[in-house]
C-alpha positions in Angstrom: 168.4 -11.7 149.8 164.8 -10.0 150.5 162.1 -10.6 148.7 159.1 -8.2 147.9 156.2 -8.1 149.9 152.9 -7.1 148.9 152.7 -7.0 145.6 150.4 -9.2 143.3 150.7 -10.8 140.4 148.0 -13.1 138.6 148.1 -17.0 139.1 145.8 -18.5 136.5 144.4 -17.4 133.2 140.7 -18.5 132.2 138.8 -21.7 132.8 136.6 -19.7 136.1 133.5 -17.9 136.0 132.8 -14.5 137.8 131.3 -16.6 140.9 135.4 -17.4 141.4 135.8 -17.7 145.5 137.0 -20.6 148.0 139.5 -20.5 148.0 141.8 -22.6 150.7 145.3 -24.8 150.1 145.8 -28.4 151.3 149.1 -29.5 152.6 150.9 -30.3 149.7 150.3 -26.6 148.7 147.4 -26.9 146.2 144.5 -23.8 145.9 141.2 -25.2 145.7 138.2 -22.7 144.1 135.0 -22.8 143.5 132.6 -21.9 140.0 135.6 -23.3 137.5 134.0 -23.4 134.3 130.0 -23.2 135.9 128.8 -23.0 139.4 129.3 -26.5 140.5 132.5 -27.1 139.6 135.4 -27.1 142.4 139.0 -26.5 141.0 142.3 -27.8 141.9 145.5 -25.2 141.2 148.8 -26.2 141.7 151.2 -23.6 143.3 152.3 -22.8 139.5 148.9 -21.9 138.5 147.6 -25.3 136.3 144.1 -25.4 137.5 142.1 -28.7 136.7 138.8 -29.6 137.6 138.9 -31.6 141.0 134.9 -32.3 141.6 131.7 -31.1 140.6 129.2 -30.2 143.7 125.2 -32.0 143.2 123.1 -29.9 140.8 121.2 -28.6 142.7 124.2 -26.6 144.7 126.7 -24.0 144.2 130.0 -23.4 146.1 130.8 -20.6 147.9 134.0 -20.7 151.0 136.2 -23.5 151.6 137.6 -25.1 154.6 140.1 -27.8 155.7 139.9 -30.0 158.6 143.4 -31.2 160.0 142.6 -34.6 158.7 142.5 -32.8 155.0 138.3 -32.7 154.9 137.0 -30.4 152.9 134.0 -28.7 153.6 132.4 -26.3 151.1 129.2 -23.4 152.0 126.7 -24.4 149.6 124.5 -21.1 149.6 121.9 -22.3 147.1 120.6 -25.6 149.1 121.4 -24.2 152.4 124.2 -27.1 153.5 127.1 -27.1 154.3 128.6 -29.8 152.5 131.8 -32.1 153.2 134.3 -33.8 151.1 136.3 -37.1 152.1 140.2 -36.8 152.9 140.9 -40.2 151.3 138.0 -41.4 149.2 136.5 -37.7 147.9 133.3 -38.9 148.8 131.1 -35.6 148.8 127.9 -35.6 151.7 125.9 -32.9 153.3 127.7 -32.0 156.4 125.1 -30.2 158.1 121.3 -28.5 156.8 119.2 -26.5 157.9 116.3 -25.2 155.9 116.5 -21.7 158.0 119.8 -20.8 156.4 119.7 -17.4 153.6 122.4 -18.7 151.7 125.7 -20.3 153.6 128.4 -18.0 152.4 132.0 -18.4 153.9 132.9 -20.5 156.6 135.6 -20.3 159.5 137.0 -23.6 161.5 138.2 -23.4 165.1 141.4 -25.8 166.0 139.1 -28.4 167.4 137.3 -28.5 164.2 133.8 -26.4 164.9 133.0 -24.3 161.9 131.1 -21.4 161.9 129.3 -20.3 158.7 128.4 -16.5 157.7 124.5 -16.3 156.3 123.8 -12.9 154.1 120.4 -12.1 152.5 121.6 -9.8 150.0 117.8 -8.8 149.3 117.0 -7.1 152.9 120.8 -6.3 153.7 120.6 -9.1 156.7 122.2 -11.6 157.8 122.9 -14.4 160.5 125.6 -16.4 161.6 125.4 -20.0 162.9 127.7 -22.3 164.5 128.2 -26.2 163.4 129.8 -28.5 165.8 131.9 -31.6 164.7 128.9 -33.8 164.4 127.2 -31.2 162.1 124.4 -29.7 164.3 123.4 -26.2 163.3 123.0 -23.5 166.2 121.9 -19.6 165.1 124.6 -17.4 167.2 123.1 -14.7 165.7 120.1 -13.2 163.9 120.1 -10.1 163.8 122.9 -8.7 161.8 123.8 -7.0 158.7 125.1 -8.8 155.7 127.4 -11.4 156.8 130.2 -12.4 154.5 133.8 -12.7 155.6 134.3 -14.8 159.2 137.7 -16.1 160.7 138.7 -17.6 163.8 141.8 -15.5 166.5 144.9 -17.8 166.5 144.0 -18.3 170.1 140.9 -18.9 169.5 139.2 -17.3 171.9 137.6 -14.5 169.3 135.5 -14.9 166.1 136.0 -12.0 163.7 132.8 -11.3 160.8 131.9 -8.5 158.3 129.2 -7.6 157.3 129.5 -6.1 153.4 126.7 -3.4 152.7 127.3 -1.8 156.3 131.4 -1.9 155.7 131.5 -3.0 159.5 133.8 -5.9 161.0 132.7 -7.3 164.6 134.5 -9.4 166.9 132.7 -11.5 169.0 134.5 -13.7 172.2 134.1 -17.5 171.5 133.1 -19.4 175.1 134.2 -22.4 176.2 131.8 -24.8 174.4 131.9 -22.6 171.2 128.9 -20.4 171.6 129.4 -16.8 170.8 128.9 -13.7 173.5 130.1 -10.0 174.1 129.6 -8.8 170.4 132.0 -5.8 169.8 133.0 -3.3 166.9 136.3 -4.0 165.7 136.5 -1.8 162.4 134.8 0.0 160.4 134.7 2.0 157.1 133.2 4.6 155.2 133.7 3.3 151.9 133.4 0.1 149.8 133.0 -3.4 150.8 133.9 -6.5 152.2 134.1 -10.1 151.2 136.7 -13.1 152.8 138.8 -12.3 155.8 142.2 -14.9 156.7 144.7 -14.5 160.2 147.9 -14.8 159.7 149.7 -16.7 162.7 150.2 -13.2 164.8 146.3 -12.6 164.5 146.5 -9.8 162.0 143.3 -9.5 159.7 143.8 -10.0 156.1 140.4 -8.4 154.5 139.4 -8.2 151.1 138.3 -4.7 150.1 135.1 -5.5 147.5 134.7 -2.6 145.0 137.9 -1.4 145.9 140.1 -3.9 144.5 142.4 -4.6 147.5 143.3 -6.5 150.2 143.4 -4.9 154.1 145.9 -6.0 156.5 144.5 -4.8 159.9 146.4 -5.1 163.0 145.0 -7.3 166.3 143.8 -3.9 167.3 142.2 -2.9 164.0 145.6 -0.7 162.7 145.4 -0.9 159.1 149.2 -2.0 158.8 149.2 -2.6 154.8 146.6 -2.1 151.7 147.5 -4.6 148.7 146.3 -3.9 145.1 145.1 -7.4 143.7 145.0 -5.8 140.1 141.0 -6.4 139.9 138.1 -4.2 141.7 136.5 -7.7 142.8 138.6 -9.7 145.5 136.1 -12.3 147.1 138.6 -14.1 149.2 141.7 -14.9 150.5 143.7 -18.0 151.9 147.4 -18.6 152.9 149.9 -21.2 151.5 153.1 -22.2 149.7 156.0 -23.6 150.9 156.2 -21.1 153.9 152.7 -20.1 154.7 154.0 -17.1 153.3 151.8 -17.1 150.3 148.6 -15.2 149.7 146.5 -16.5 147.2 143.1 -14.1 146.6 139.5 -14.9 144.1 139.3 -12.1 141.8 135.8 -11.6 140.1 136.3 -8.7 137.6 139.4 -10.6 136.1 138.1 -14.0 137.2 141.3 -15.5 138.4 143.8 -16.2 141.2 147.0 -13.6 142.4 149.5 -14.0 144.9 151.4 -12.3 146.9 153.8 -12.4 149.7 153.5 -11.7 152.8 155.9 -11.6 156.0 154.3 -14.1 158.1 152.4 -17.3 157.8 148.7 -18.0 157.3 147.2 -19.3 160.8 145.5 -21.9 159.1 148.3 -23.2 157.0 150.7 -23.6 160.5 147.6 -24.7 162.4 147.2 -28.2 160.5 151.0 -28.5 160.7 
């Protein structure tokens, strides 16, 4: 029997404040947000939508993107203290991954199969923004200074390109990741004239699932920047977007105005949820 694709309907009801984002799924399937209840707090939502509060980030922080290693680490953009902070598989033992006082604000983070992350850094004031690299021992390394504002980033399921947005310029650029994980070649992969962008997901064919700020939806783009679908996520505010369920199959996207998860399906995994199979 087919099923519908492409259509959202809402996840949870209340508990998250209008800084809702993350988010990203473990394996067993659970949705893990940030700013449930205040800034600091992280949530844990199972597939059926109970969200509970699963830990609180230091005081002095506030949560932004999420990322799983294949172990099951979770490491969170903390854009108020300028870490990038990580969370222990087993013991949930929180520590600051990596620092650097140079950061704006870390914003959303992408992970490369051998674990590297790369971390988007907006300045909202000037409409700026960098983009730094952090290898598995947590060094930070500036890749690039000189861009607009940076929000959205995701690794190519062959991981050989890095995509990132930048929001106030409605621009995505795809840059080719070398051989020891430094970023060259900087090209335009998309651009828009209206609205703006937040998170950005592949799914295991390397289309580009981007949410639409202002505009209230989600973008599918094709490996060669087709815009294959456009998904209302019934709220003008989607921040971000991950891939779970039982299949992979599920999209699960932060909405701001409504300040809640939706879902959706889609017709092909999430990269990152068959990655760490």
């Amino acid at each position: 029997m087919s099923e519908t694709l492409y259509v959202a309907t809402p996840l949870t009801q209340g508990d998250f404040t209008a800084g809702i984002e993350g988010p990203a799924c473990d394996r067993d399937g659970n949705i893990y947000c940030v700013s449930f209840r205040d800034k600091r707090g992280i949530a844990k939502v199972t597939p059926d939508g109970k969200a509970e509060l699963y830990l609180q980030v230091p005081e002095k922080s506030a949560g932004n993107g999420i990322r799983f290693d294949r172990a099951g680490n979770m490491f969170i953009a903390d854009y108020t203290d300028h870490n990038v902070l990580r969370v222990d598989a087993r013991t949930k033992a929180l520590s600051v991954f990596a620092h650097n006082d140079k950061m704006n604000q870390p914003n959303d983070l992408a992970i490369a199969a051998n674990g590297t992350l790369y971390a988007s850094d907006p300045n909202w004031g000037n409409s700026t923004g960098q983009l730094w690299r952090v290898t598995k021992d947590g060094t930070t390394i500036l890749e690039a200074s000189d861009m607009g504002t940076t929000n959205g980033i995701e690794v190519s399921p062959d991981g050989k390109t890095l995509y990132v947005n930048e929001s106030v310029q409605r621009t995505i650029w795809a840059f080719e990741i070398a051989r020891d994980g430094a970023l060259k070649n900087k090209r335009l992969f998309k651009k828009f004239d209206d609205f703006g962008f937040d998170g950005m997901r592949c799914d295991i064919d390397g289309n580009l699932y981007a949410t639409r700020h202002g505009k209230g939806t989600v973008v599918k783009l094709s490996p060669r920047a087709e815009v294959l679908q456009e998904i209302d996520v019934l709220g003008e505010h989607p921040t971000n977007i991950c891939f779970g369920g039982k299949d992979g199959r599920t999209a699960y996207v932060t909405e701001a105005k409504q300040m809640r998860l939706v879902q959706f399906r889609v017709d092909r995994p999430g990269l990152e949820w068959q990655r760490w199979r």
